[in-house]
Structure formats: C-alpha cells, structure tokens
Backbone bond lengths (Angstrom), bond angles and torsions (degrees), N, CA, C in turn:
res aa  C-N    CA-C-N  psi(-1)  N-CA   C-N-CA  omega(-1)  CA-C   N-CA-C  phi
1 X - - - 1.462 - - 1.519 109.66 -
2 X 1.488 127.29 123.37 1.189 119.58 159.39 1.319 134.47 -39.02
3 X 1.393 118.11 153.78 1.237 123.42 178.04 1.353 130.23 -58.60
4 X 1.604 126.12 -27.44 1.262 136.62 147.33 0.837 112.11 -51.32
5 X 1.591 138.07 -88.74 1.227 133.99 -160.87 1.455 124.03 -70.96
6 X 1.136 113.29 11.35 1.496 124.55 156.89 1.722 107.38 -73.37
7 X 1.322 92.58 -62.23 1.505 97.38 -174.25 1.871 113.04 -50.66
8 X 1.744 94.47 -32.86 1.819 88.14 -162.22 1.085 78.37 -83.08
9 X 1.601 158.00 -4.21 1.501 127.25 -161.16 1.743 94.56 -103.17
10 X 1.431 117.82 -26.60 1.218 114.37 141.23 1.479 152.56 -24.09
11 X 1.205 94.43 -63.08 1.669 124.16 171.56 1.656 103.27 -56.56
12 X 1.121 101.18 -60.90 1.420 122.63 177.50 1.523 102.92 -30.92
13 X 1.422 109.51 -82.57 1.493 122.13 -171.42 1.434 108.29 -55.14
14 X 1.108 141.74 -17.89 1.283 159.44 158.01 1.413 112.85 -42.32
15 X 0.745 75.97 -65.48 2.253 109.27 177.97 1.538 99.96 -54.49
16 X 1.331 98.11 -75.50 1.683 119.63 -156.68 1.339 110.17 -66.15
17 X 1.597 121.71 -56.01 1.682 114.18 -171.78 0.796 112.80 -68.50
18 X 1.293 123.51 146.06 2.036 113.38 165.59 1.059 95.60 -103.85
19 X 1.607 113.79 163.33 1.232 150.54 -159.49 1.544 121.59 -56.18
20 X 1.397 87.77 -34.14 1.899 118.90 170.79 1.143 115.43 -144.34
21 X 1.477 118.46 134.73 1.391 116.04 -161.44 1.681 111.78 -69.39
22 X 0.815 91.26 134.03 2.257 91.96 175.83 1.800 110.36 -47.29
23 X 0.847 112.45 112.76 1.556 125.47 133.73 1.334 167.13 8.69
24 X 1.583 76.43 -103.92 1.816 111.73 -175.62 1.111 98.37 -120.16
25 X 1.623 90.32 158.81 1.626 103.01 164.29 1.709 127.29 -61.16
26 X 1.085 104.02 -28.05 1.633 113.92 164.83 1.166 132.71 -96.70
27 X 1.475 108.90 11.16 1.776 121.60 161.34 1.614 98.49 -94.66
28 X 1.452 113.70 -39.92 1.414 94.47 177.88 1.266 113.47 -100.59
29 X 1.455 137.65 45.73 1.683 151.32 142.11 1.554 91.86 -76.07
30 X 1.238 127.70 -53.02 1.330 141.90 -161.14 1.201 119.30 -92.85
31 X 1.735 112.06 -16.57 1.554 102.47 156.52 1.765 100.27 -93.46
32 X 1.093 144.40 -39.52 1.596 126.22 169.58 1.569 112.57 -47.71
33 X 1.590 110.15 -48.87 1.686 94.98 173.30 1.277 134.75 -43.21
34 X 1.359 104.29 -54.52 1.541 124.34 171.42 1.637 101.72 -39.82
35 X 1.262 135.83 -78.19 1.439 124.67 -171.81 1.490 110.57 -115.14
36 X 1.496 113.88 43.70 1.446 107.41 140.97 1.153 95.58 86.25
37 X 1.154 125.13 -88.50 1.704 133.25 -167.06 1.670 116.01 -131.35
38 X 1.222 81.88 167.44 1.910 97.48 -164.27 1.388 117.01 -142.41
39 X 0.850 130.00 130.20 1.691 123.41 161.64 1.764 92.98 -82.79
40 X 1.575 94.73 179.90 1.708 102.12 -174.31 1.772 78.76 -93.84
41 X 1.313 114.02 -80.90 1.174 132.63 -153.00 1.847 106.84 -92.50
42 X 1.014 109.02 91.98 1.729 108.76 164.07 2.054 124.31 -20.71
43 X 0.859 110.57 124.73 1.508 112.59 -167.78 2.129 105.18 -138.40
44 X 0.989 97.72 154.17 1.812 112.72 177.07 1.339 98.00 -61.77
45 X 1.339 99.59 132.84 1.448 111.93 159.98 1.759 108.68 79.18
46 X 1.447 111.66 19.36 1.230 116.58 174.61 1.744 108.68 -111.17
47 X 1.553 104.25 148.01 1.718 113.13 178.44 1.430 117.42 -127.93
48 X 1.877 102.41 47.31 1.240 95.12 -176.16 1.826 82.72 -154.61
49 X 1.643 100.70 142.40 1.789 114.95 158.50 1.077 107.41 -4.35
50 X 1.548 116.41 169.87 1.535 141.01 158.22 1.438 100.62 -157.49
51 X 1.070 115.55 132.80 1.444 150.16 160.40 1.426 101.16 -32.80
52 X 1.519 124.39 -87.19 1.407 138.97 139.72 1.671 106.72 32.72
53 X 1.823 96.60 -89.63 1.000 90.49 173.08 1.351 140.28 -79.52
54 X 1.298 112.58 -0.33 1.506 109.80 173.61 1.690 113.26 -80.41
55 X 1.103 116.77 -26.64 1.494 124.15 133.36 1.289 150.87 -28.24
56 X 1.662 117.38 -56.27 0.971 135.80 -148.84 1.784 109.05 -107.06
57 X 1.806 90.69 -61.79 1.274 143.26 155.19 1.831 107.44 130.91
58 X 1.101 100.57 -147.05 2.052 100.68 -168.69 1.525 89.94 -71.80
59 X 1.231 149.94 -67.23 1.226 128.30 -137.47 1.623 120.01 -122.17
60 X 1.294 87.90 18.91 1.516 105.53 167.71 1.681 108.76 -60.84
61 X 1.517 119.65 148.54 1.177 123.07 -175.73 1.604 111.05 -107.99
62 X 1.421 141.37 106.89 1.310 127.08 -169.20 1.369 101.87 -63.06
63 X 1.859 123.20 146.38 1.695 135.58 140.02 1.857 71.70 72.48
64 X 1.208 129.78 39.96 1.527 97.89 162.59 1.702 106.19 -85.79
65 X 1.320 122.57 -4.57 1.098 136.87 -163.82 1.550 110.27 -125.76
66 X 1.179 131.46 0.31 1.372 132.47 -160.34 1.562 109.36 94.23
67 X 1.708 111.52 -162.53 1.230 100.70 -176.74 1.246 103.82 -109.66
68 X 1.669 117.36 116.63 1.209 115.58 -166.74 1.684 112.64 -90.48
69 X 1.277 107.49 -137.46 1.432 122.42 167.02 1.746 116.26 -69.31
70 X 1.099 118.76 -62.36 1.598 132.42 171.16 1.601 105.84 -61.64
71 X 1.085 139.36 -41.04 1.376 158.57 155.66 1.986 102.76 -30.42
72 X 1.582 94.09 -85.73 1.476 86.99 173.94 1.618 121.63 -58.93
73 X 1.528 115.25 -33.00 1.475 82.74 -174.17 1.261 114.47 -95.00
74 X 1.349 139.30 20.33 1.532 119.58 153.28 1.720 112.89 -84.98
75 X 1.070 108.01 -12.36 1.682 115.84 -169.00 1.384 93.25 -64.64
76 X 1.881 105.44 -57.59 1.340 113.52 -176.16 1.455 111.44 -45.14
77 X 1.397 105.10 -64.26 1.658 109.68 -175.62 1.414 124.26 -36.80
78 X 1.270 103.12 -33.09 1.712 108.25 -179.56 1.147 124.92 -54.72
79 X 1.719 113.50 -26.41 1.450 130.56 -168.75 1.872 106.45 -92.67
80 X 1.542 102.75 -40.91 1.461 129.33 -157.09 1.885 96.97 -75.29
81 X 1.376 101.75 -53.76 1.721 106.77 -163.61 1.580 93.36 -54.34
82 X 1.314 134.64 -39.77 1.803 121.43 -171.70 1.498 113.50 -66.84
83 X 1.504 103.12 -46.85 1.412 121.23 -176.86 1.910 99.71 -42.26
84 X 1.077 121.17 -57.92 1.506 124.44 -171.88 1.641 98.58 -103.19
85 X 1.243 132.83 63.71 1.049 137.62 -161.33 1.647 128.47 -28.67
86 X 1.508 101.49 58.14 1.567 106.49 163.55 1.744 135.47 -90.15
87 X 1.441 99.51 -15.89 1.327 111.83 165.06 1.533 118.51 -143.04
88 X 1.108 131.82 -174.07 1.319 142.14 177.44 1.520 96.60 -129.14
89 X 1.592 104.26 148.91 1.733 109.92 -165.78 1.138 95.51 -149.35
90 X 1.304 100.19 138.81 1.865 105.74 170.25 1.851 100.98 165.35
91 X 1.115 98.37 171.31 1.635 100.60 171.77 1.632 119.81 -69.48
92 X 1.272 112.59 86.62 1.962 108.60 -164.86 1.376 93.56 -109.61
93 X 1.274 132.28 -84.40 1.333 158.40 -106.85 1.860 88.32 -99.17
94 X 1.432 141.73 103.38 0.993 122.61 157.85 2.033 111.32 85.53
95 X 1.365 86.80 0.17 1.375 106.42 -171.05 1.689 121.48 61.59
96 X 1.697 98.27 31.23 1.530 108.62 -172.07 1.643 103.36 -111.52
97 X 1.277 96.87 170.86 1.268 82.07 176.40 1.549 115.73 -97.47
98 X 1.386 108.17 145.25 1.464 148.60 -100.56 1.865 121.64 -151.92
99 X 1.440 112.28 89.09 1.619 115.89 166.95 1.656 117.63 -108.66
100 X 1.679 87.20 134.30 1.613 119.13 -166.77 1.350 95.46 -102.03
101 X 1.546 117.28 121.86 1.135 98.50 145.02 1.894 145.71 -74.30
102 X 0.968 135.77 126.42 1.852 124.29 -162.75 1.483 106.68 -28.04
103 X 1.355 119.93 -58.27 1.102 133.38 -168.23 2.077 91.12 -45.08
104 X 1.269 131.54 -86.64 1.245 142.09 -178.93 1.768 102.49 -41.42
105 X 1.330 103.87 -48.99 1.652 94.74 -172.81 1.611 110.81 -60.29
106 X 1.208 124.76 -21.05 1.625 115.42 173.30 0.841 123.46 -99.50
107 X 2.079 127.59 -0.27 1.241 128.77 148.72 1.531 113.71 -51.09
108 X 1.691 113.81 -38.55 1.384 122.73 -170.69 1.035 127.72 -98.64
109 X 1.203 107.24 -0.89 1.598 119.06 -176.12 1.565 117.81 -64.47
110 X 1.559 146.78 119.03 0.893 122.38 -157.59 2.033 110.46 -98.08
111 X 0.850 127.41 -1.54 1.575 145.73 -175.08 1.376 114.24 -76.90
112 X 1.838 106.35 176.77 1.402 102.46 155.09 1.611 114.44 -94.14
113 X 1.189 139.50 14.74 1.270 158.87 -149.02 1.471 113.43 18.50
114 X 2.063 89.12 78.57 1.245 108.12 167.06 1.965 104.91 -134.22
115 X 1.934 94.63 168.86 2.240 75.85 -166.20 1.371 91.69 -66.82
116 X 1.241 146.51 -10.76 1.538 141.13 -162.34 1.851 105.42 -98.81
117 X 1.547 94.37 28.87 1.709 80.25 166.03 1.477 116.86 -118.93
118 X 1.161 120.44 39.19 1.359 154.87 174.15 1.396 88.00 -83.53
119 X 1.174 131.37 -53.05 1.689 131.51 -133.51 2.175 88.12 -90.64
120 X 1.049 97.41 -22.70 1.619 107.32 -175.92 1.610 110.71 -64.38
121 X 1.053 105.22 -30.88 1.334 115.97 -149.37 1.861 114.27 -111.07
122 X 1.432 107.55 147.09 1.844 107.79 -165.27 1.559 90.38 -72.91
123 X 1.306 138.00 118.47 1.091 137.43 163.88 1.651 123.78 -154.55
124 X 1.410 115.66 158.51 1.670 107.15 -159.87 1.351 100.06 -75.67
125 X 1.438 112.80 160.93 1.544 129.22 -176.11 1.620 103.71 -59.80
126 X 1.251 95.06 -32.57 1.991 88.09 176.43 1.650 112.69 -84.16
127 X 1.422 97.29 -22.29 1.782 73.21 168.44 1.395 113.12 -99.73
128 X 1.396 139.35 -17.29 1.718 116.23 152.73 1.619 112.81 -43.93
129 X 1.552 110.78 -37.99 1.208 93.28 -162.89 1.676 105.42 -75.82
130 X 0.890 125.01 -28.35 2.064 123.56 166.36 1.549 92.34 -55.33
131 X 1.502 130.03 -67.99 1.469 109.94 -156.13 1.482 115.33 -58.20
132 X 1.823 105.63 -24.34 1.966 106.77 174.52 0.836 116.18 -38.54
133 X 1.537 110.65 -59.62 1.629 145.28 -147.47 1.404 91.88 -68.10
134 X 1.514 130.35 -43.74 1.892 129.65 -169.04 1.107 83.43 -83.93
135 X 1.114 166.58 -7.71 1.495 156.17 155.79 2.019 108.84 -17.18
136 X 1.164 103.85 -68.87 1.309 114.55 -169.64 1.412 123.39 -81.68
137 X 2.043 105.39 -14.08 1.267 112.44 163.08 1.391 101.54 155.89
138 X 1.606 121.02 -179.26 1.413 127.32 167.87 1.179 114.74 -37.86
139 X 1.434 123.35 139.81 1.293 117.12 161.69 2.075 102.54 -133.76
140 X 1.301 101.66 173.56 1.850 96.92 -177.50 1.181 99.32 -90.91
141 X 1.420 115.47 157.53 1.099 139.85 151.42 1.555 104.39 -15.33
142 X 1.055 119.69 -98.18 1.876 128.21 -166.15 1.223 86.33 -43.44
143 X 1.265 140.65 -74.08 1.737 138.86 -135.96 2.066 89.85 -60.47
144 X 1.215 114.61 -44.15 1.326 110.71 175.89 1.528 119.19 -81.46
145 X 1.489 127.04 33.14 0.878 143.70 -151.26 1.400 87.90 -137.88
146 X 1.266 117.01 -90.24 1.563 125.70 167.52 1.326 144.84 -21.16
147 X 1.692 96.24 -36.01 1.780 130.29 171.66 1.912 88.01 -62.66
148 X 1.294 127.74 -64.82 1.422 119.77 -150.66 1.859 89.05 -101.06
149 X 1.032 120.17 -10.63 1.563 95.97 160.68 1.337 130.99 96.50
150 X 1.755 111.14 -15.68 1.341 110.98 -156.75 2.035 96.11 -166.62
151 X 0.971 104.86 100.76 1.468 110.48 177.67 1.615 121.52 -27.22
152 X 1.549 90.84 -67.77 1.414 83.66 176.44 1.963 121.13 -64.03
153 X 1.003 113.55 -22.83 1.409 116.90 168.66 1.396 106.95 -74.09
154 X 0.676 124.70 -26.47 1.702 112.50 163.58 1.092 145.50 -73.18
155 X 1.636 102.64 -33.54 1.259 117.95 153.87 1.541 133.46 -80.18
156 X 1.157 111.72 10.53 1.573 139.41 162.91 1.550 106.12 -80.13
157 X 1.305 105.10 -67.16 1.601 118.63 -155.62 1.681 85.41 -86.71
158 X 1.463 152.93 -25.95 1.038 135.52 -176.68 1.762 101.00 -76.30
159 X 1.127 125.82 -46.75 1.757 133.02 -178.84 1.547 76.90 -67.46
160 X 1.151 159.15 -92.86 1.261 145.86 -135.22 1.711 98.84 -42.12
161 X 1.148 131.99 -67.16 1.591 135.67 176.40 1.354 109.00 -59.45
162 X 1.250 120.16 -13.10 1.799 107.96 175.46 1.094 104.51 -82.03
163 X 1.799 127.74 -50.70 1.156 135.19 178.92 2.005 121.38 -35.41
164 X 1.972 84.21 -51.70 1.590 94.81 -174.21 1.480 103.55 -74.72
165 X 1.631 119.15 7.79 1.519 113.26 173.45 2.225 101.00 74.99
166 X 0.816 120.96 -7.66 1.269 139.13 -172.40 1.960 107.56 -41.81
167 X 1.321 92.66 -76.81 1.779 109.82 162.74 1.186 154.71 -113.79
168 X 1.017 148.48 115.87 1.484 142.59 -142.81 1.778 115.68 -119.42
169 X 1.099 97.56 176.34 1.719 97.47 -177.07 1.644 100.86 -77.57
170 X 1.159 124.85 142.69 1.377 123.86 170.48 1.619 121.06 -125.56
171 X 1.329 127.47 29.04 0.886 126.34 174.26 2.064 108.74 124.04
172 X 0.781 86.27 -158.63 1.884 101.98 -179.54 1.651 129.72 -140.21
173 X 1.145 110.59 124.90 1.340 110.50 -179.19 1.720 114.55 -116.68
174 X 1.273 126.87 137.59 1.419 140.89 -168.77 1.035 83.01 -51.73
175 X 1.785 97.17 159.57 1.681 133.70 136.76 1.006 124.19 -103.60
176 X 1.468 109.11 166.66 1.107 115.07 167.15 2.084 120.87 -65.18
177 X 1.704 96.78 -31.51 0.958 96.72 175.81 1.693 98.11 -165.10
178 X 1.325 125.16 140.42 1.321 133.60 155.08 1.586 100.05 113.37
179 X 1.560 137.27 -165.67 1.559 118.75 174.04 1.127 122.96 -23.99
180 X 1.332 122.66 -179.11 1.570 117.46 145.81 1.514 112.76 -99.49
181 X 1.224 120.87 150.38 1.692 133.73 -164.34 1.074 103.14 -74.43
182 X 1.940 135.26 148.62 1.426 125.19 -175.45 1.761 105.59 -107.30
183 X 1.044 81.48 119.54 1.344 80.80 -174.09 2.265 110.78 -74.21
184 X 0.835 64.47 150.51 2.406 72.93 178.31 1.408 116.55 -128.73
185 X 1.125 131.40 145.50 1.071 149.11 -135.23 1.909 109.63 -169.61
186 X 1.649 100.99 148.47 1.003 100.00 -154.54 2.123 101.72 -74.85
187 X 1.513 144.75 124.22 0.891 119.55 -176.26 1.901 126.00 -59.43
188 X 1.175 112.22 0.10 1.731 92.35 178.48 1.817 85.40 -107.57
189 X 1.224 116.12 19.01 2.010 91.60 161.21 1.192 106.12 -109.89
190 X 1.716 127.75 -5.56 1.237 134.65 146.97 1.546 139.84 -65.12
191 X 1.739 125.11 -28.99 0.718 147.66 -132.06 1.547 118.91 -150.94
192 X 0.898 130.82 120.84 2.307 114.50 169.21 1.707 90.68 -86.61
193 X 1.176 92.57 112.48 1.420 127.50 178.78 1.776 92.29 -132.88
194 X 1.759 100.55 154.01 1.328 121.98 149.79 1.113 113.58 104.32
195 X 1.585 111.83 115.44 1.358 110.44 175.91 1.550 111.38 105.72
196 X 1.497 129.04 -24.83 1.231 128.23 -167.24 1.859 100.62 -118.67
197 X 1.384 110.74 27.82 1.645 103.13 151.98 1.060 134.07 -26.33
198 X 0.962 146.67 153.57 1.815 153.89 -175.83 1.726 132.85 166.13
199 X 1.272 97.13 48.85 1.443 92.18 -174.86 1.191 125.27 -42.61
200 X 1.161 128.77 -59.07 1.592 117.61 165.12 1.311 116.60 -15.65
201 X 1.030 128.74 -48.17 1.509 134.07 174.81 1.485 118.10 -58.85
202 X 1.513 93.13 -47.33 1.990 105.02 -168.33 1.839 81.02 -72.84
203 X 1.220 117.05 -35.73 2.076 91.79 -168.91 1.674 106.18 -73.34
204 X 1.176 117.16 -15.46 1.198 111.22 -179.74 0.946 116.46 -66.54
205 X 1.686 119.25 -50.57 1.732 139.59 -162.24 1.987 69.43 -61.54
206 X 1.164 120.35 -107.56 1.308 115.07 -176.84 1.039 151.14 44.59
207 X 1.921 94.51 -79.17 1.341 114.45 156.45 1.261 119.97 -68.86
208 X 1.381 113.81 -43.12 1.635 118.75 165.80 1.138 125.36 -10.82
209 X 1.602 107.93 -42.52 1.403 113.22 -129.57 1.471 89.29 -122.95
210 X 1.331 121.81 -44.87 1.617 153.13 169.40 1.458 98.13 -37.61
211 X 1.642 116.79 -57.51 1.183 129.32 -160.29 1.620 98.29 84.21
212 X 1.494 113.54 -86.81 1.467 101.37 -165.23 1.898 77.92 -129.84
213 X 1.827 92.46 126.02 1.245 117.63 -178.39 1.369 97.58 -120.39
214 X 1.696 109.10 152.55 1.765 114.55 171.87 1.616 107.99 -118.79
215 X 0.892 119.14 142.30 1.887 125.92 -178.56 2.007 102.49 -19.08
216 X 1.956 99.44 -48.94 1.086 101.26 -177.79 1.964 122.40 -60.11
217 X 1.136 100.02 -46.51 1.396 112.44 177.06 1.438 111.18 -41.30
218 X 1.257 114.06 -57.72 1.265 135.35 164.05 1.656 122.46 -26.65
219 X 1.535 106.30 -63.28 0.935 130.36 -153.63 1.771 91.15 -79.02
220 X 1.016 110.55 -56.73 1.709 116.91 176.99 1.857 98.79 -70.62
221 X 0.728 159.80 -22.20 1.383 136.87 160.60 1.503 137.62 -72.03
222 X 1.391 91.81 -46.56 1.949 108.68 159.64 1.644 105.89 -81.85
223 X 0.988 109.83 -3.63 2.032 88.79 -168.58 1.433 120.48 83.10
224 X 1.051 121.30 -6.82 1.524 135.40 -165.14 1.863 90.52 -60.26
225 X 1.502 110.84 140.13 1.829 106.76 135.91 1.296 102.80 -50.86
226 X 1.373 94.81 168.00 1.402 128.09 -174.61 1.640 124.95 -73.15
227 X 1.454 106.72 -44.36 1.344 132.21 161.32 1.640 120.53 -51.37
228 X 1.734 100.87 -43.47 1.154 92.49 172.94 1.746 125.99 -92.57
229 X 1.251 115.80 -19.28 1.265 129.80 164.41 1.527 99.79 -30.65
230 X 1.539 105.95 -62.78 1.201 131.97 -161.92 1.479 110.30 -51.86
231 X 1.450 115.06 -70.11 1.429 121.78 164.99 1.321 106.69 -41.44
232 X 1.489 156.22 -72.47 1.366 140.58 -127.80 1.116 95.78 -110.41
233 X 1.582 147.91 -5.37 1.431 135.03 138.63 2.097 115.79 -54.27
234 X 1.466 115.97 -36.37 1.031 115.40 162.63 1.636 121.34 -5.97
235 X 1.031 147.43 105.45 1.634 133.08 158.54 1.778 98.02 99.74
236 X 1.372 132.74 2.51 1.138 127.15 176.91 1.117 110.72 -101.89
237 X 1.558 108.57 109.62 1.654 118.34 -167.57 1.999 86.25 -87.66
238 X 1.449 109.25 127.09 1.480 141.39 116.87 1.318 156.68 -86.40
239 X 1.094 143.06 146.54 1.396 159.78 -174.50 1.706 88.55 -32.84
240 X 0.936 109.35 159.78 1.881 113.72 177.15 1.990 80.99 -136.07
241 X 1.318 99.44 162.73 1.896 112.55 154.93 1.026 133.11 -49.31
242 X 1.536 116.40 -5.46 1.691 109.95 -165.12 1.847 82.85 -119.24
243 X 0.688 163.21 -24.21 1.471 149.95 141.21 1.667 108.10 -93.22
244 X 1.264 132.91 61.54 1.450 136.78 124.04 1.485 109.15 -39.95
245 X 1.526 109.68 -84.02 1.140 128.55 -148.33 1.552 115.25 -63.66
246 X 1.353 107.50 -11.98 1.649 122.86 -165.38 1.700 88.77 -70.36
C-alpha cells in the first residue's frame, strides 16, 4: 500500500471508530450525527463510515457466521433510527443501504417537503404510484409490493424514491409469522425536510467525513453527474496527505 493511502486509511479510522463500540440505539443516532452519513454495512470501493463497524469494530467480518448478535442489531437499527427520528434510512449512499443524518438529509432533500413532491420530479409511473399510495400513511413492505405487481418492478421504482431521498424506513410491523415487515413512509412526514437544499454544503459534510474526497467519489456516493460533483466540491478546503497524520 502506498504511503498516502496508508496514512488516509489511517486518518480515516481515526475519524470513523469510536472509542467504544456503539450499543444503543441512541449511541448510534449520535454516531450518524457526528459524520453525517453512514452506510449500514462497509463495502469495496467505498469512502464513507459504516455503522457495522462502529459496532463491530474495523475488522470484524459481517454474516461471516450467520446473523448473529451485532448482525441483528444494526439490521434492527436501520428500521428503528427513523421511527424516533435520529437517522434517515433507505438505499442512498452508493445505492446501498444507507443512514442520513436530518441535519444532511435537508441539505439533500430535493422538494418543498410536501407528499406531492413526487409529482415534481422525472420518475417511473410505478414509483409515483408507491409515493401516492404513502400519501395517506405508512404502508409495509409487501402491501407496497402488491400495489406495483411485479418484484423486480418494485425494486426499481422503490431505489428510484430512495435515490430522490423521497421515503424512508419507518419502523416495523408484526406477522403473522417469520420477521416482522418494514414498514416505509413518506420521508417529509418523518422528517423537517423542504425547501433548505444546498449541495455545496452536503459535498462538504462529505468531504468532512471522506477526509480527502475526489469529484468522482462524490459523484458515486450521492448519485450526482460527474460535472456536478465536480462543481460543488469546488472551494471545499480538505485535509491533503501531507498532514493526515498530524
């Protein structure tokens, strides 16, 4: 490994682990606050936290064992942190699944944070028709499954509304038998969203968090083109390699 990226993968872990692994559900509201955003589960070719490991710690392996103790409770958390509004959840970041902190989610939010800002936006007829349907309130997983008819179309048009930041996990509702179903919900009846966009801001938190981010990094984590990645990192002073280690 080069001598830079030793140091930034350093820096990184510096940044990223806490001191004691998280817990609770309100240590990890407070580890997503702290840097903005989170993946659940750490993945290749990513330059941002994981939950996981603030859990687990750096070299823990997720499900290498089944789903254990650390296993269930970030899974859980994913559903739980919106419900008591400490994070925002959904497939965002890398198109994985994905915690916002509020503060960052209304830099990114693209609406006036109303349920009718679906109607604003280029999106497939099956996913307006899921954001209609949250109009009147939560609905589960399957029941919004059923509305569009066809798995793989759902899971199109559901990442289409994660992307636009649109809906989020809101908690869990029983079965009759097997998990309990996640229920989703529209994100501005969860959330004060709308109206306070600012990417410039969201690339900063970013870099913040990135330490040393490139237009591209950027561009693959938010979804952004490339061009624009490019522009709204512009003027955002970060850490360079030669003070990592400081």
């Amino acid at each position: 490994m080069a001598e830079d990226d030793l140091a930034l993968r350093q820096a990184r872990g510096r940044l990223w682990l806490p001191r004691r692994p998280v817990t609770t559900l309100k240590q990890a509201g407070a580890y997503v606050a702290r840097h903005g955003l989170a993946l659940l589960f750490p993945a290749p070719g990513t330059v941002v936290p994981s939950l996981w490991e603030a859990v687990a710690g750096e070299d823990a392996v997720p499900f290498a064992t089944g789903m254990e103790e650390n296993e269930t409770r970030v899974w859980t958390w994913k559903d739980e942190l919106p419900k008591v509004g400490l994070a925002w959840s959904g497939k965002f970041l890398y198109r994985r699944a994905s915690l916002l902190a509020p503060e960052l989610l209304a830099l990114l939010y693209p609406g006036a944070g109303e349920p009718t800002d679906h109607h604003d936006l280029e999106l497939s007829r099956d996913a307006h028709d899921l954001a209609e349907a949250l109009v009147p309130g939560p609905l589960p997983t399957a029941t919004l499954r059923q509305l569009v008819g066809d798995k793989g179309r759902y899971e199109k048009a559901i990442a289409e509304l994660h992307r636009n930041l649109l809906v989020t996990s809101a908690g869990t509702t029983e079965q009759r038998s097997g998990w309990p179903a996640v229920l989703v919900d529209l994100t501005c009846r969860m959330f004060d969203v709308g109206g306070r966009a600012a990417p410039a801001a969201a690339a900063a938190r970013f870099a913040r968090t990135a330490i040393s981010a490139t237009p591209r990094d950027l561009a693959r984590a938010y979804g952004w083109p490339l061009h624009r990645a490019d522009h709204e990192l512009r003027g955002v002073d970060t850490p360079t390699t030669r003070n990592l280690s400081s």
